[in-house]
N, C-alpha and C positions, 0 to 999 in steps of 0.2 A: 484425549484433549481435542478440543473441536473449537478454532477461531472461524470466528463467520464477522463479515462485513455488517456493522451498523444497520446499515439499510437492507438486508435479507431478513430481517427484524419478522418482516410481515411476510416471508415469502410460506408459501405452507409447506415445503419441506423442511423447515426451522422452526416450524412452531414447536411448543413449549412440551407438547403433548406426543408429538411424535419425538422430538429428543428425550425426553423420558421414556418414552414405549422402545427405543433404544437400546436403552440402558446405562444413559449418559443421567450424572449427576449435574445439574443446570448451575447447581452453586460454586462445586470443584471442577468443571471437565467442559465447562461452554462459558467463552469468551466471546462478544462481542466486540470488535475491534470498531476504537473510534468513537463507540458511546461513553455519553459524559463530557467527553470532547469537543463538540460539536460538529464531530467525521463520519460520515458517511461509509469511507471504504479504507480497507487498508493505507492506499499508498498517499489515501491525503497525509497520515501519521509525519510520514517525511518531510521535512523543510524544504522551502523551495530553494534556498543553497543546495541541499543535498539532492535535491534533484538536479539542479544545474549542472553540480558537478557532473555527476554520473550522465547527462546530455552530453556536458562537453569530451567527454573520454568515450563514452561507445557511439552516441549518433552524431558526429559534429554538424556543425551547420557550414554549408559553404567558407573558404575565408571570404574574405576577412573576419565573418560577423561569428559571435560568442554564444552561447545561451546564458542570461542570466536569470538570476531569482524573479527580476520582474515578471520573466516569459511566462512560469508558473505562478508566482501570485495570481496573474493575471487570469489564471480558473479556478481559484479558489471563490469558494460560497457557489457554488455550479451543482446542478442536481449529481452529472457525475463527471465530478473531478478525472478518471483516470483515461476515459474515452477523451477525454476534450486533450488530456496534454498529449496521446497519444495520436490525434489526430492534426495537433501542434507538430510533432517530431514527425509526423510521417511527409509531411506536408514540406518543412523545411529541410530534413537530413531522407529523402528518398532512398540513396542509394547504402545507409548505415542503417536504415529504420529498422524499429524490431517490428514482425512479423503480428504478434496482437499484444492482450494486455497481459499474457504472463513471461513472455520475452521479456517486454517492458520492465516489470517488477522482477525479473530474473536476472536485468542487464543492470537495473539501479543496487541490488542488494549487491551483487559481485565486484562493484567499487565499494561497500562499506567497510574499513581500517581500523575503529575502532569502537569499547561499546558504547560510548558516546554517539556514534554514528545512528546506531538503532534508537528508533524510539521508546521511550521511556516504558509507554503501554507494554510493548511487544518484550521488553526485558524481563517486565512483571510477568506478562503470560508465561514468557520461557522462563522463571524464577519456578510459577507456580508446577509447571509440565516437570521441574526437574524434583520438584517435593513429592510428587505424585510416584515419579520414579522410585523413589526410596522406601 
């Protein structure tokens, strides 16, 4: 099973031809995360509550000040959503910041509690990955 970012859509290691030449099934075994959606990349899937949160528990911001939803709203519809919020947290939480963008999505998924937390997309993927298994 192979999830690729929306937008690697066009990259030419993704193309349609070489995942085939693979030996990846395009219908059962390649997921585009985010299409249909209108997402570009994995971590737009997350809400920007659930990013908040996950801001406020690994990178905080100085006190007094919070991360809220708004902070991410605020790069949504961006060509790329996950450079901008991570140049957000780096920017404001210095001394907590993660490292690049799979810290980041490694620091947000490790506060998810429930499966309501994950996005719906990504439960489907993992539904489909575990039929695959059987």
């Amino acid at each position: 099973m192979l999830m690729i970012d929306a937008d690697s859509r066009t990259n030419k290691l993704f193309k349609d031809e070489k995942l085939r030449k693979a030996g990846l099934d395009l219908e059962k075994q390649v997921a585009y995360v985010g299409e249909g959606l209108g997402f570009n990349e994995l971590e737009e899937l997350f809400t920007d509550e659930r990013w908040a949160n996950a801001a406020n528990i690994k990178w905080p911001r100085p006190t007094p000040l919070v991360w809220s939803a708004a902070d991410f709203a605020a790069h949504r519809g961006t060509k790329k959503f996950s450079a901008r919020i991570l140049d957000m947290i780096k920017q404001e939480a210095q001394e907590t910041s993660p490292s690049g963008k799979p810290a980041m999505l490694n620091g947000l998924v490790t506060t998810l509690t429930t499966a309501e937390d994950v996005p719906q997309q990504l439960r489907d993927v993992f539904a489909q990955l575990q039929e695959l298994a059987h």
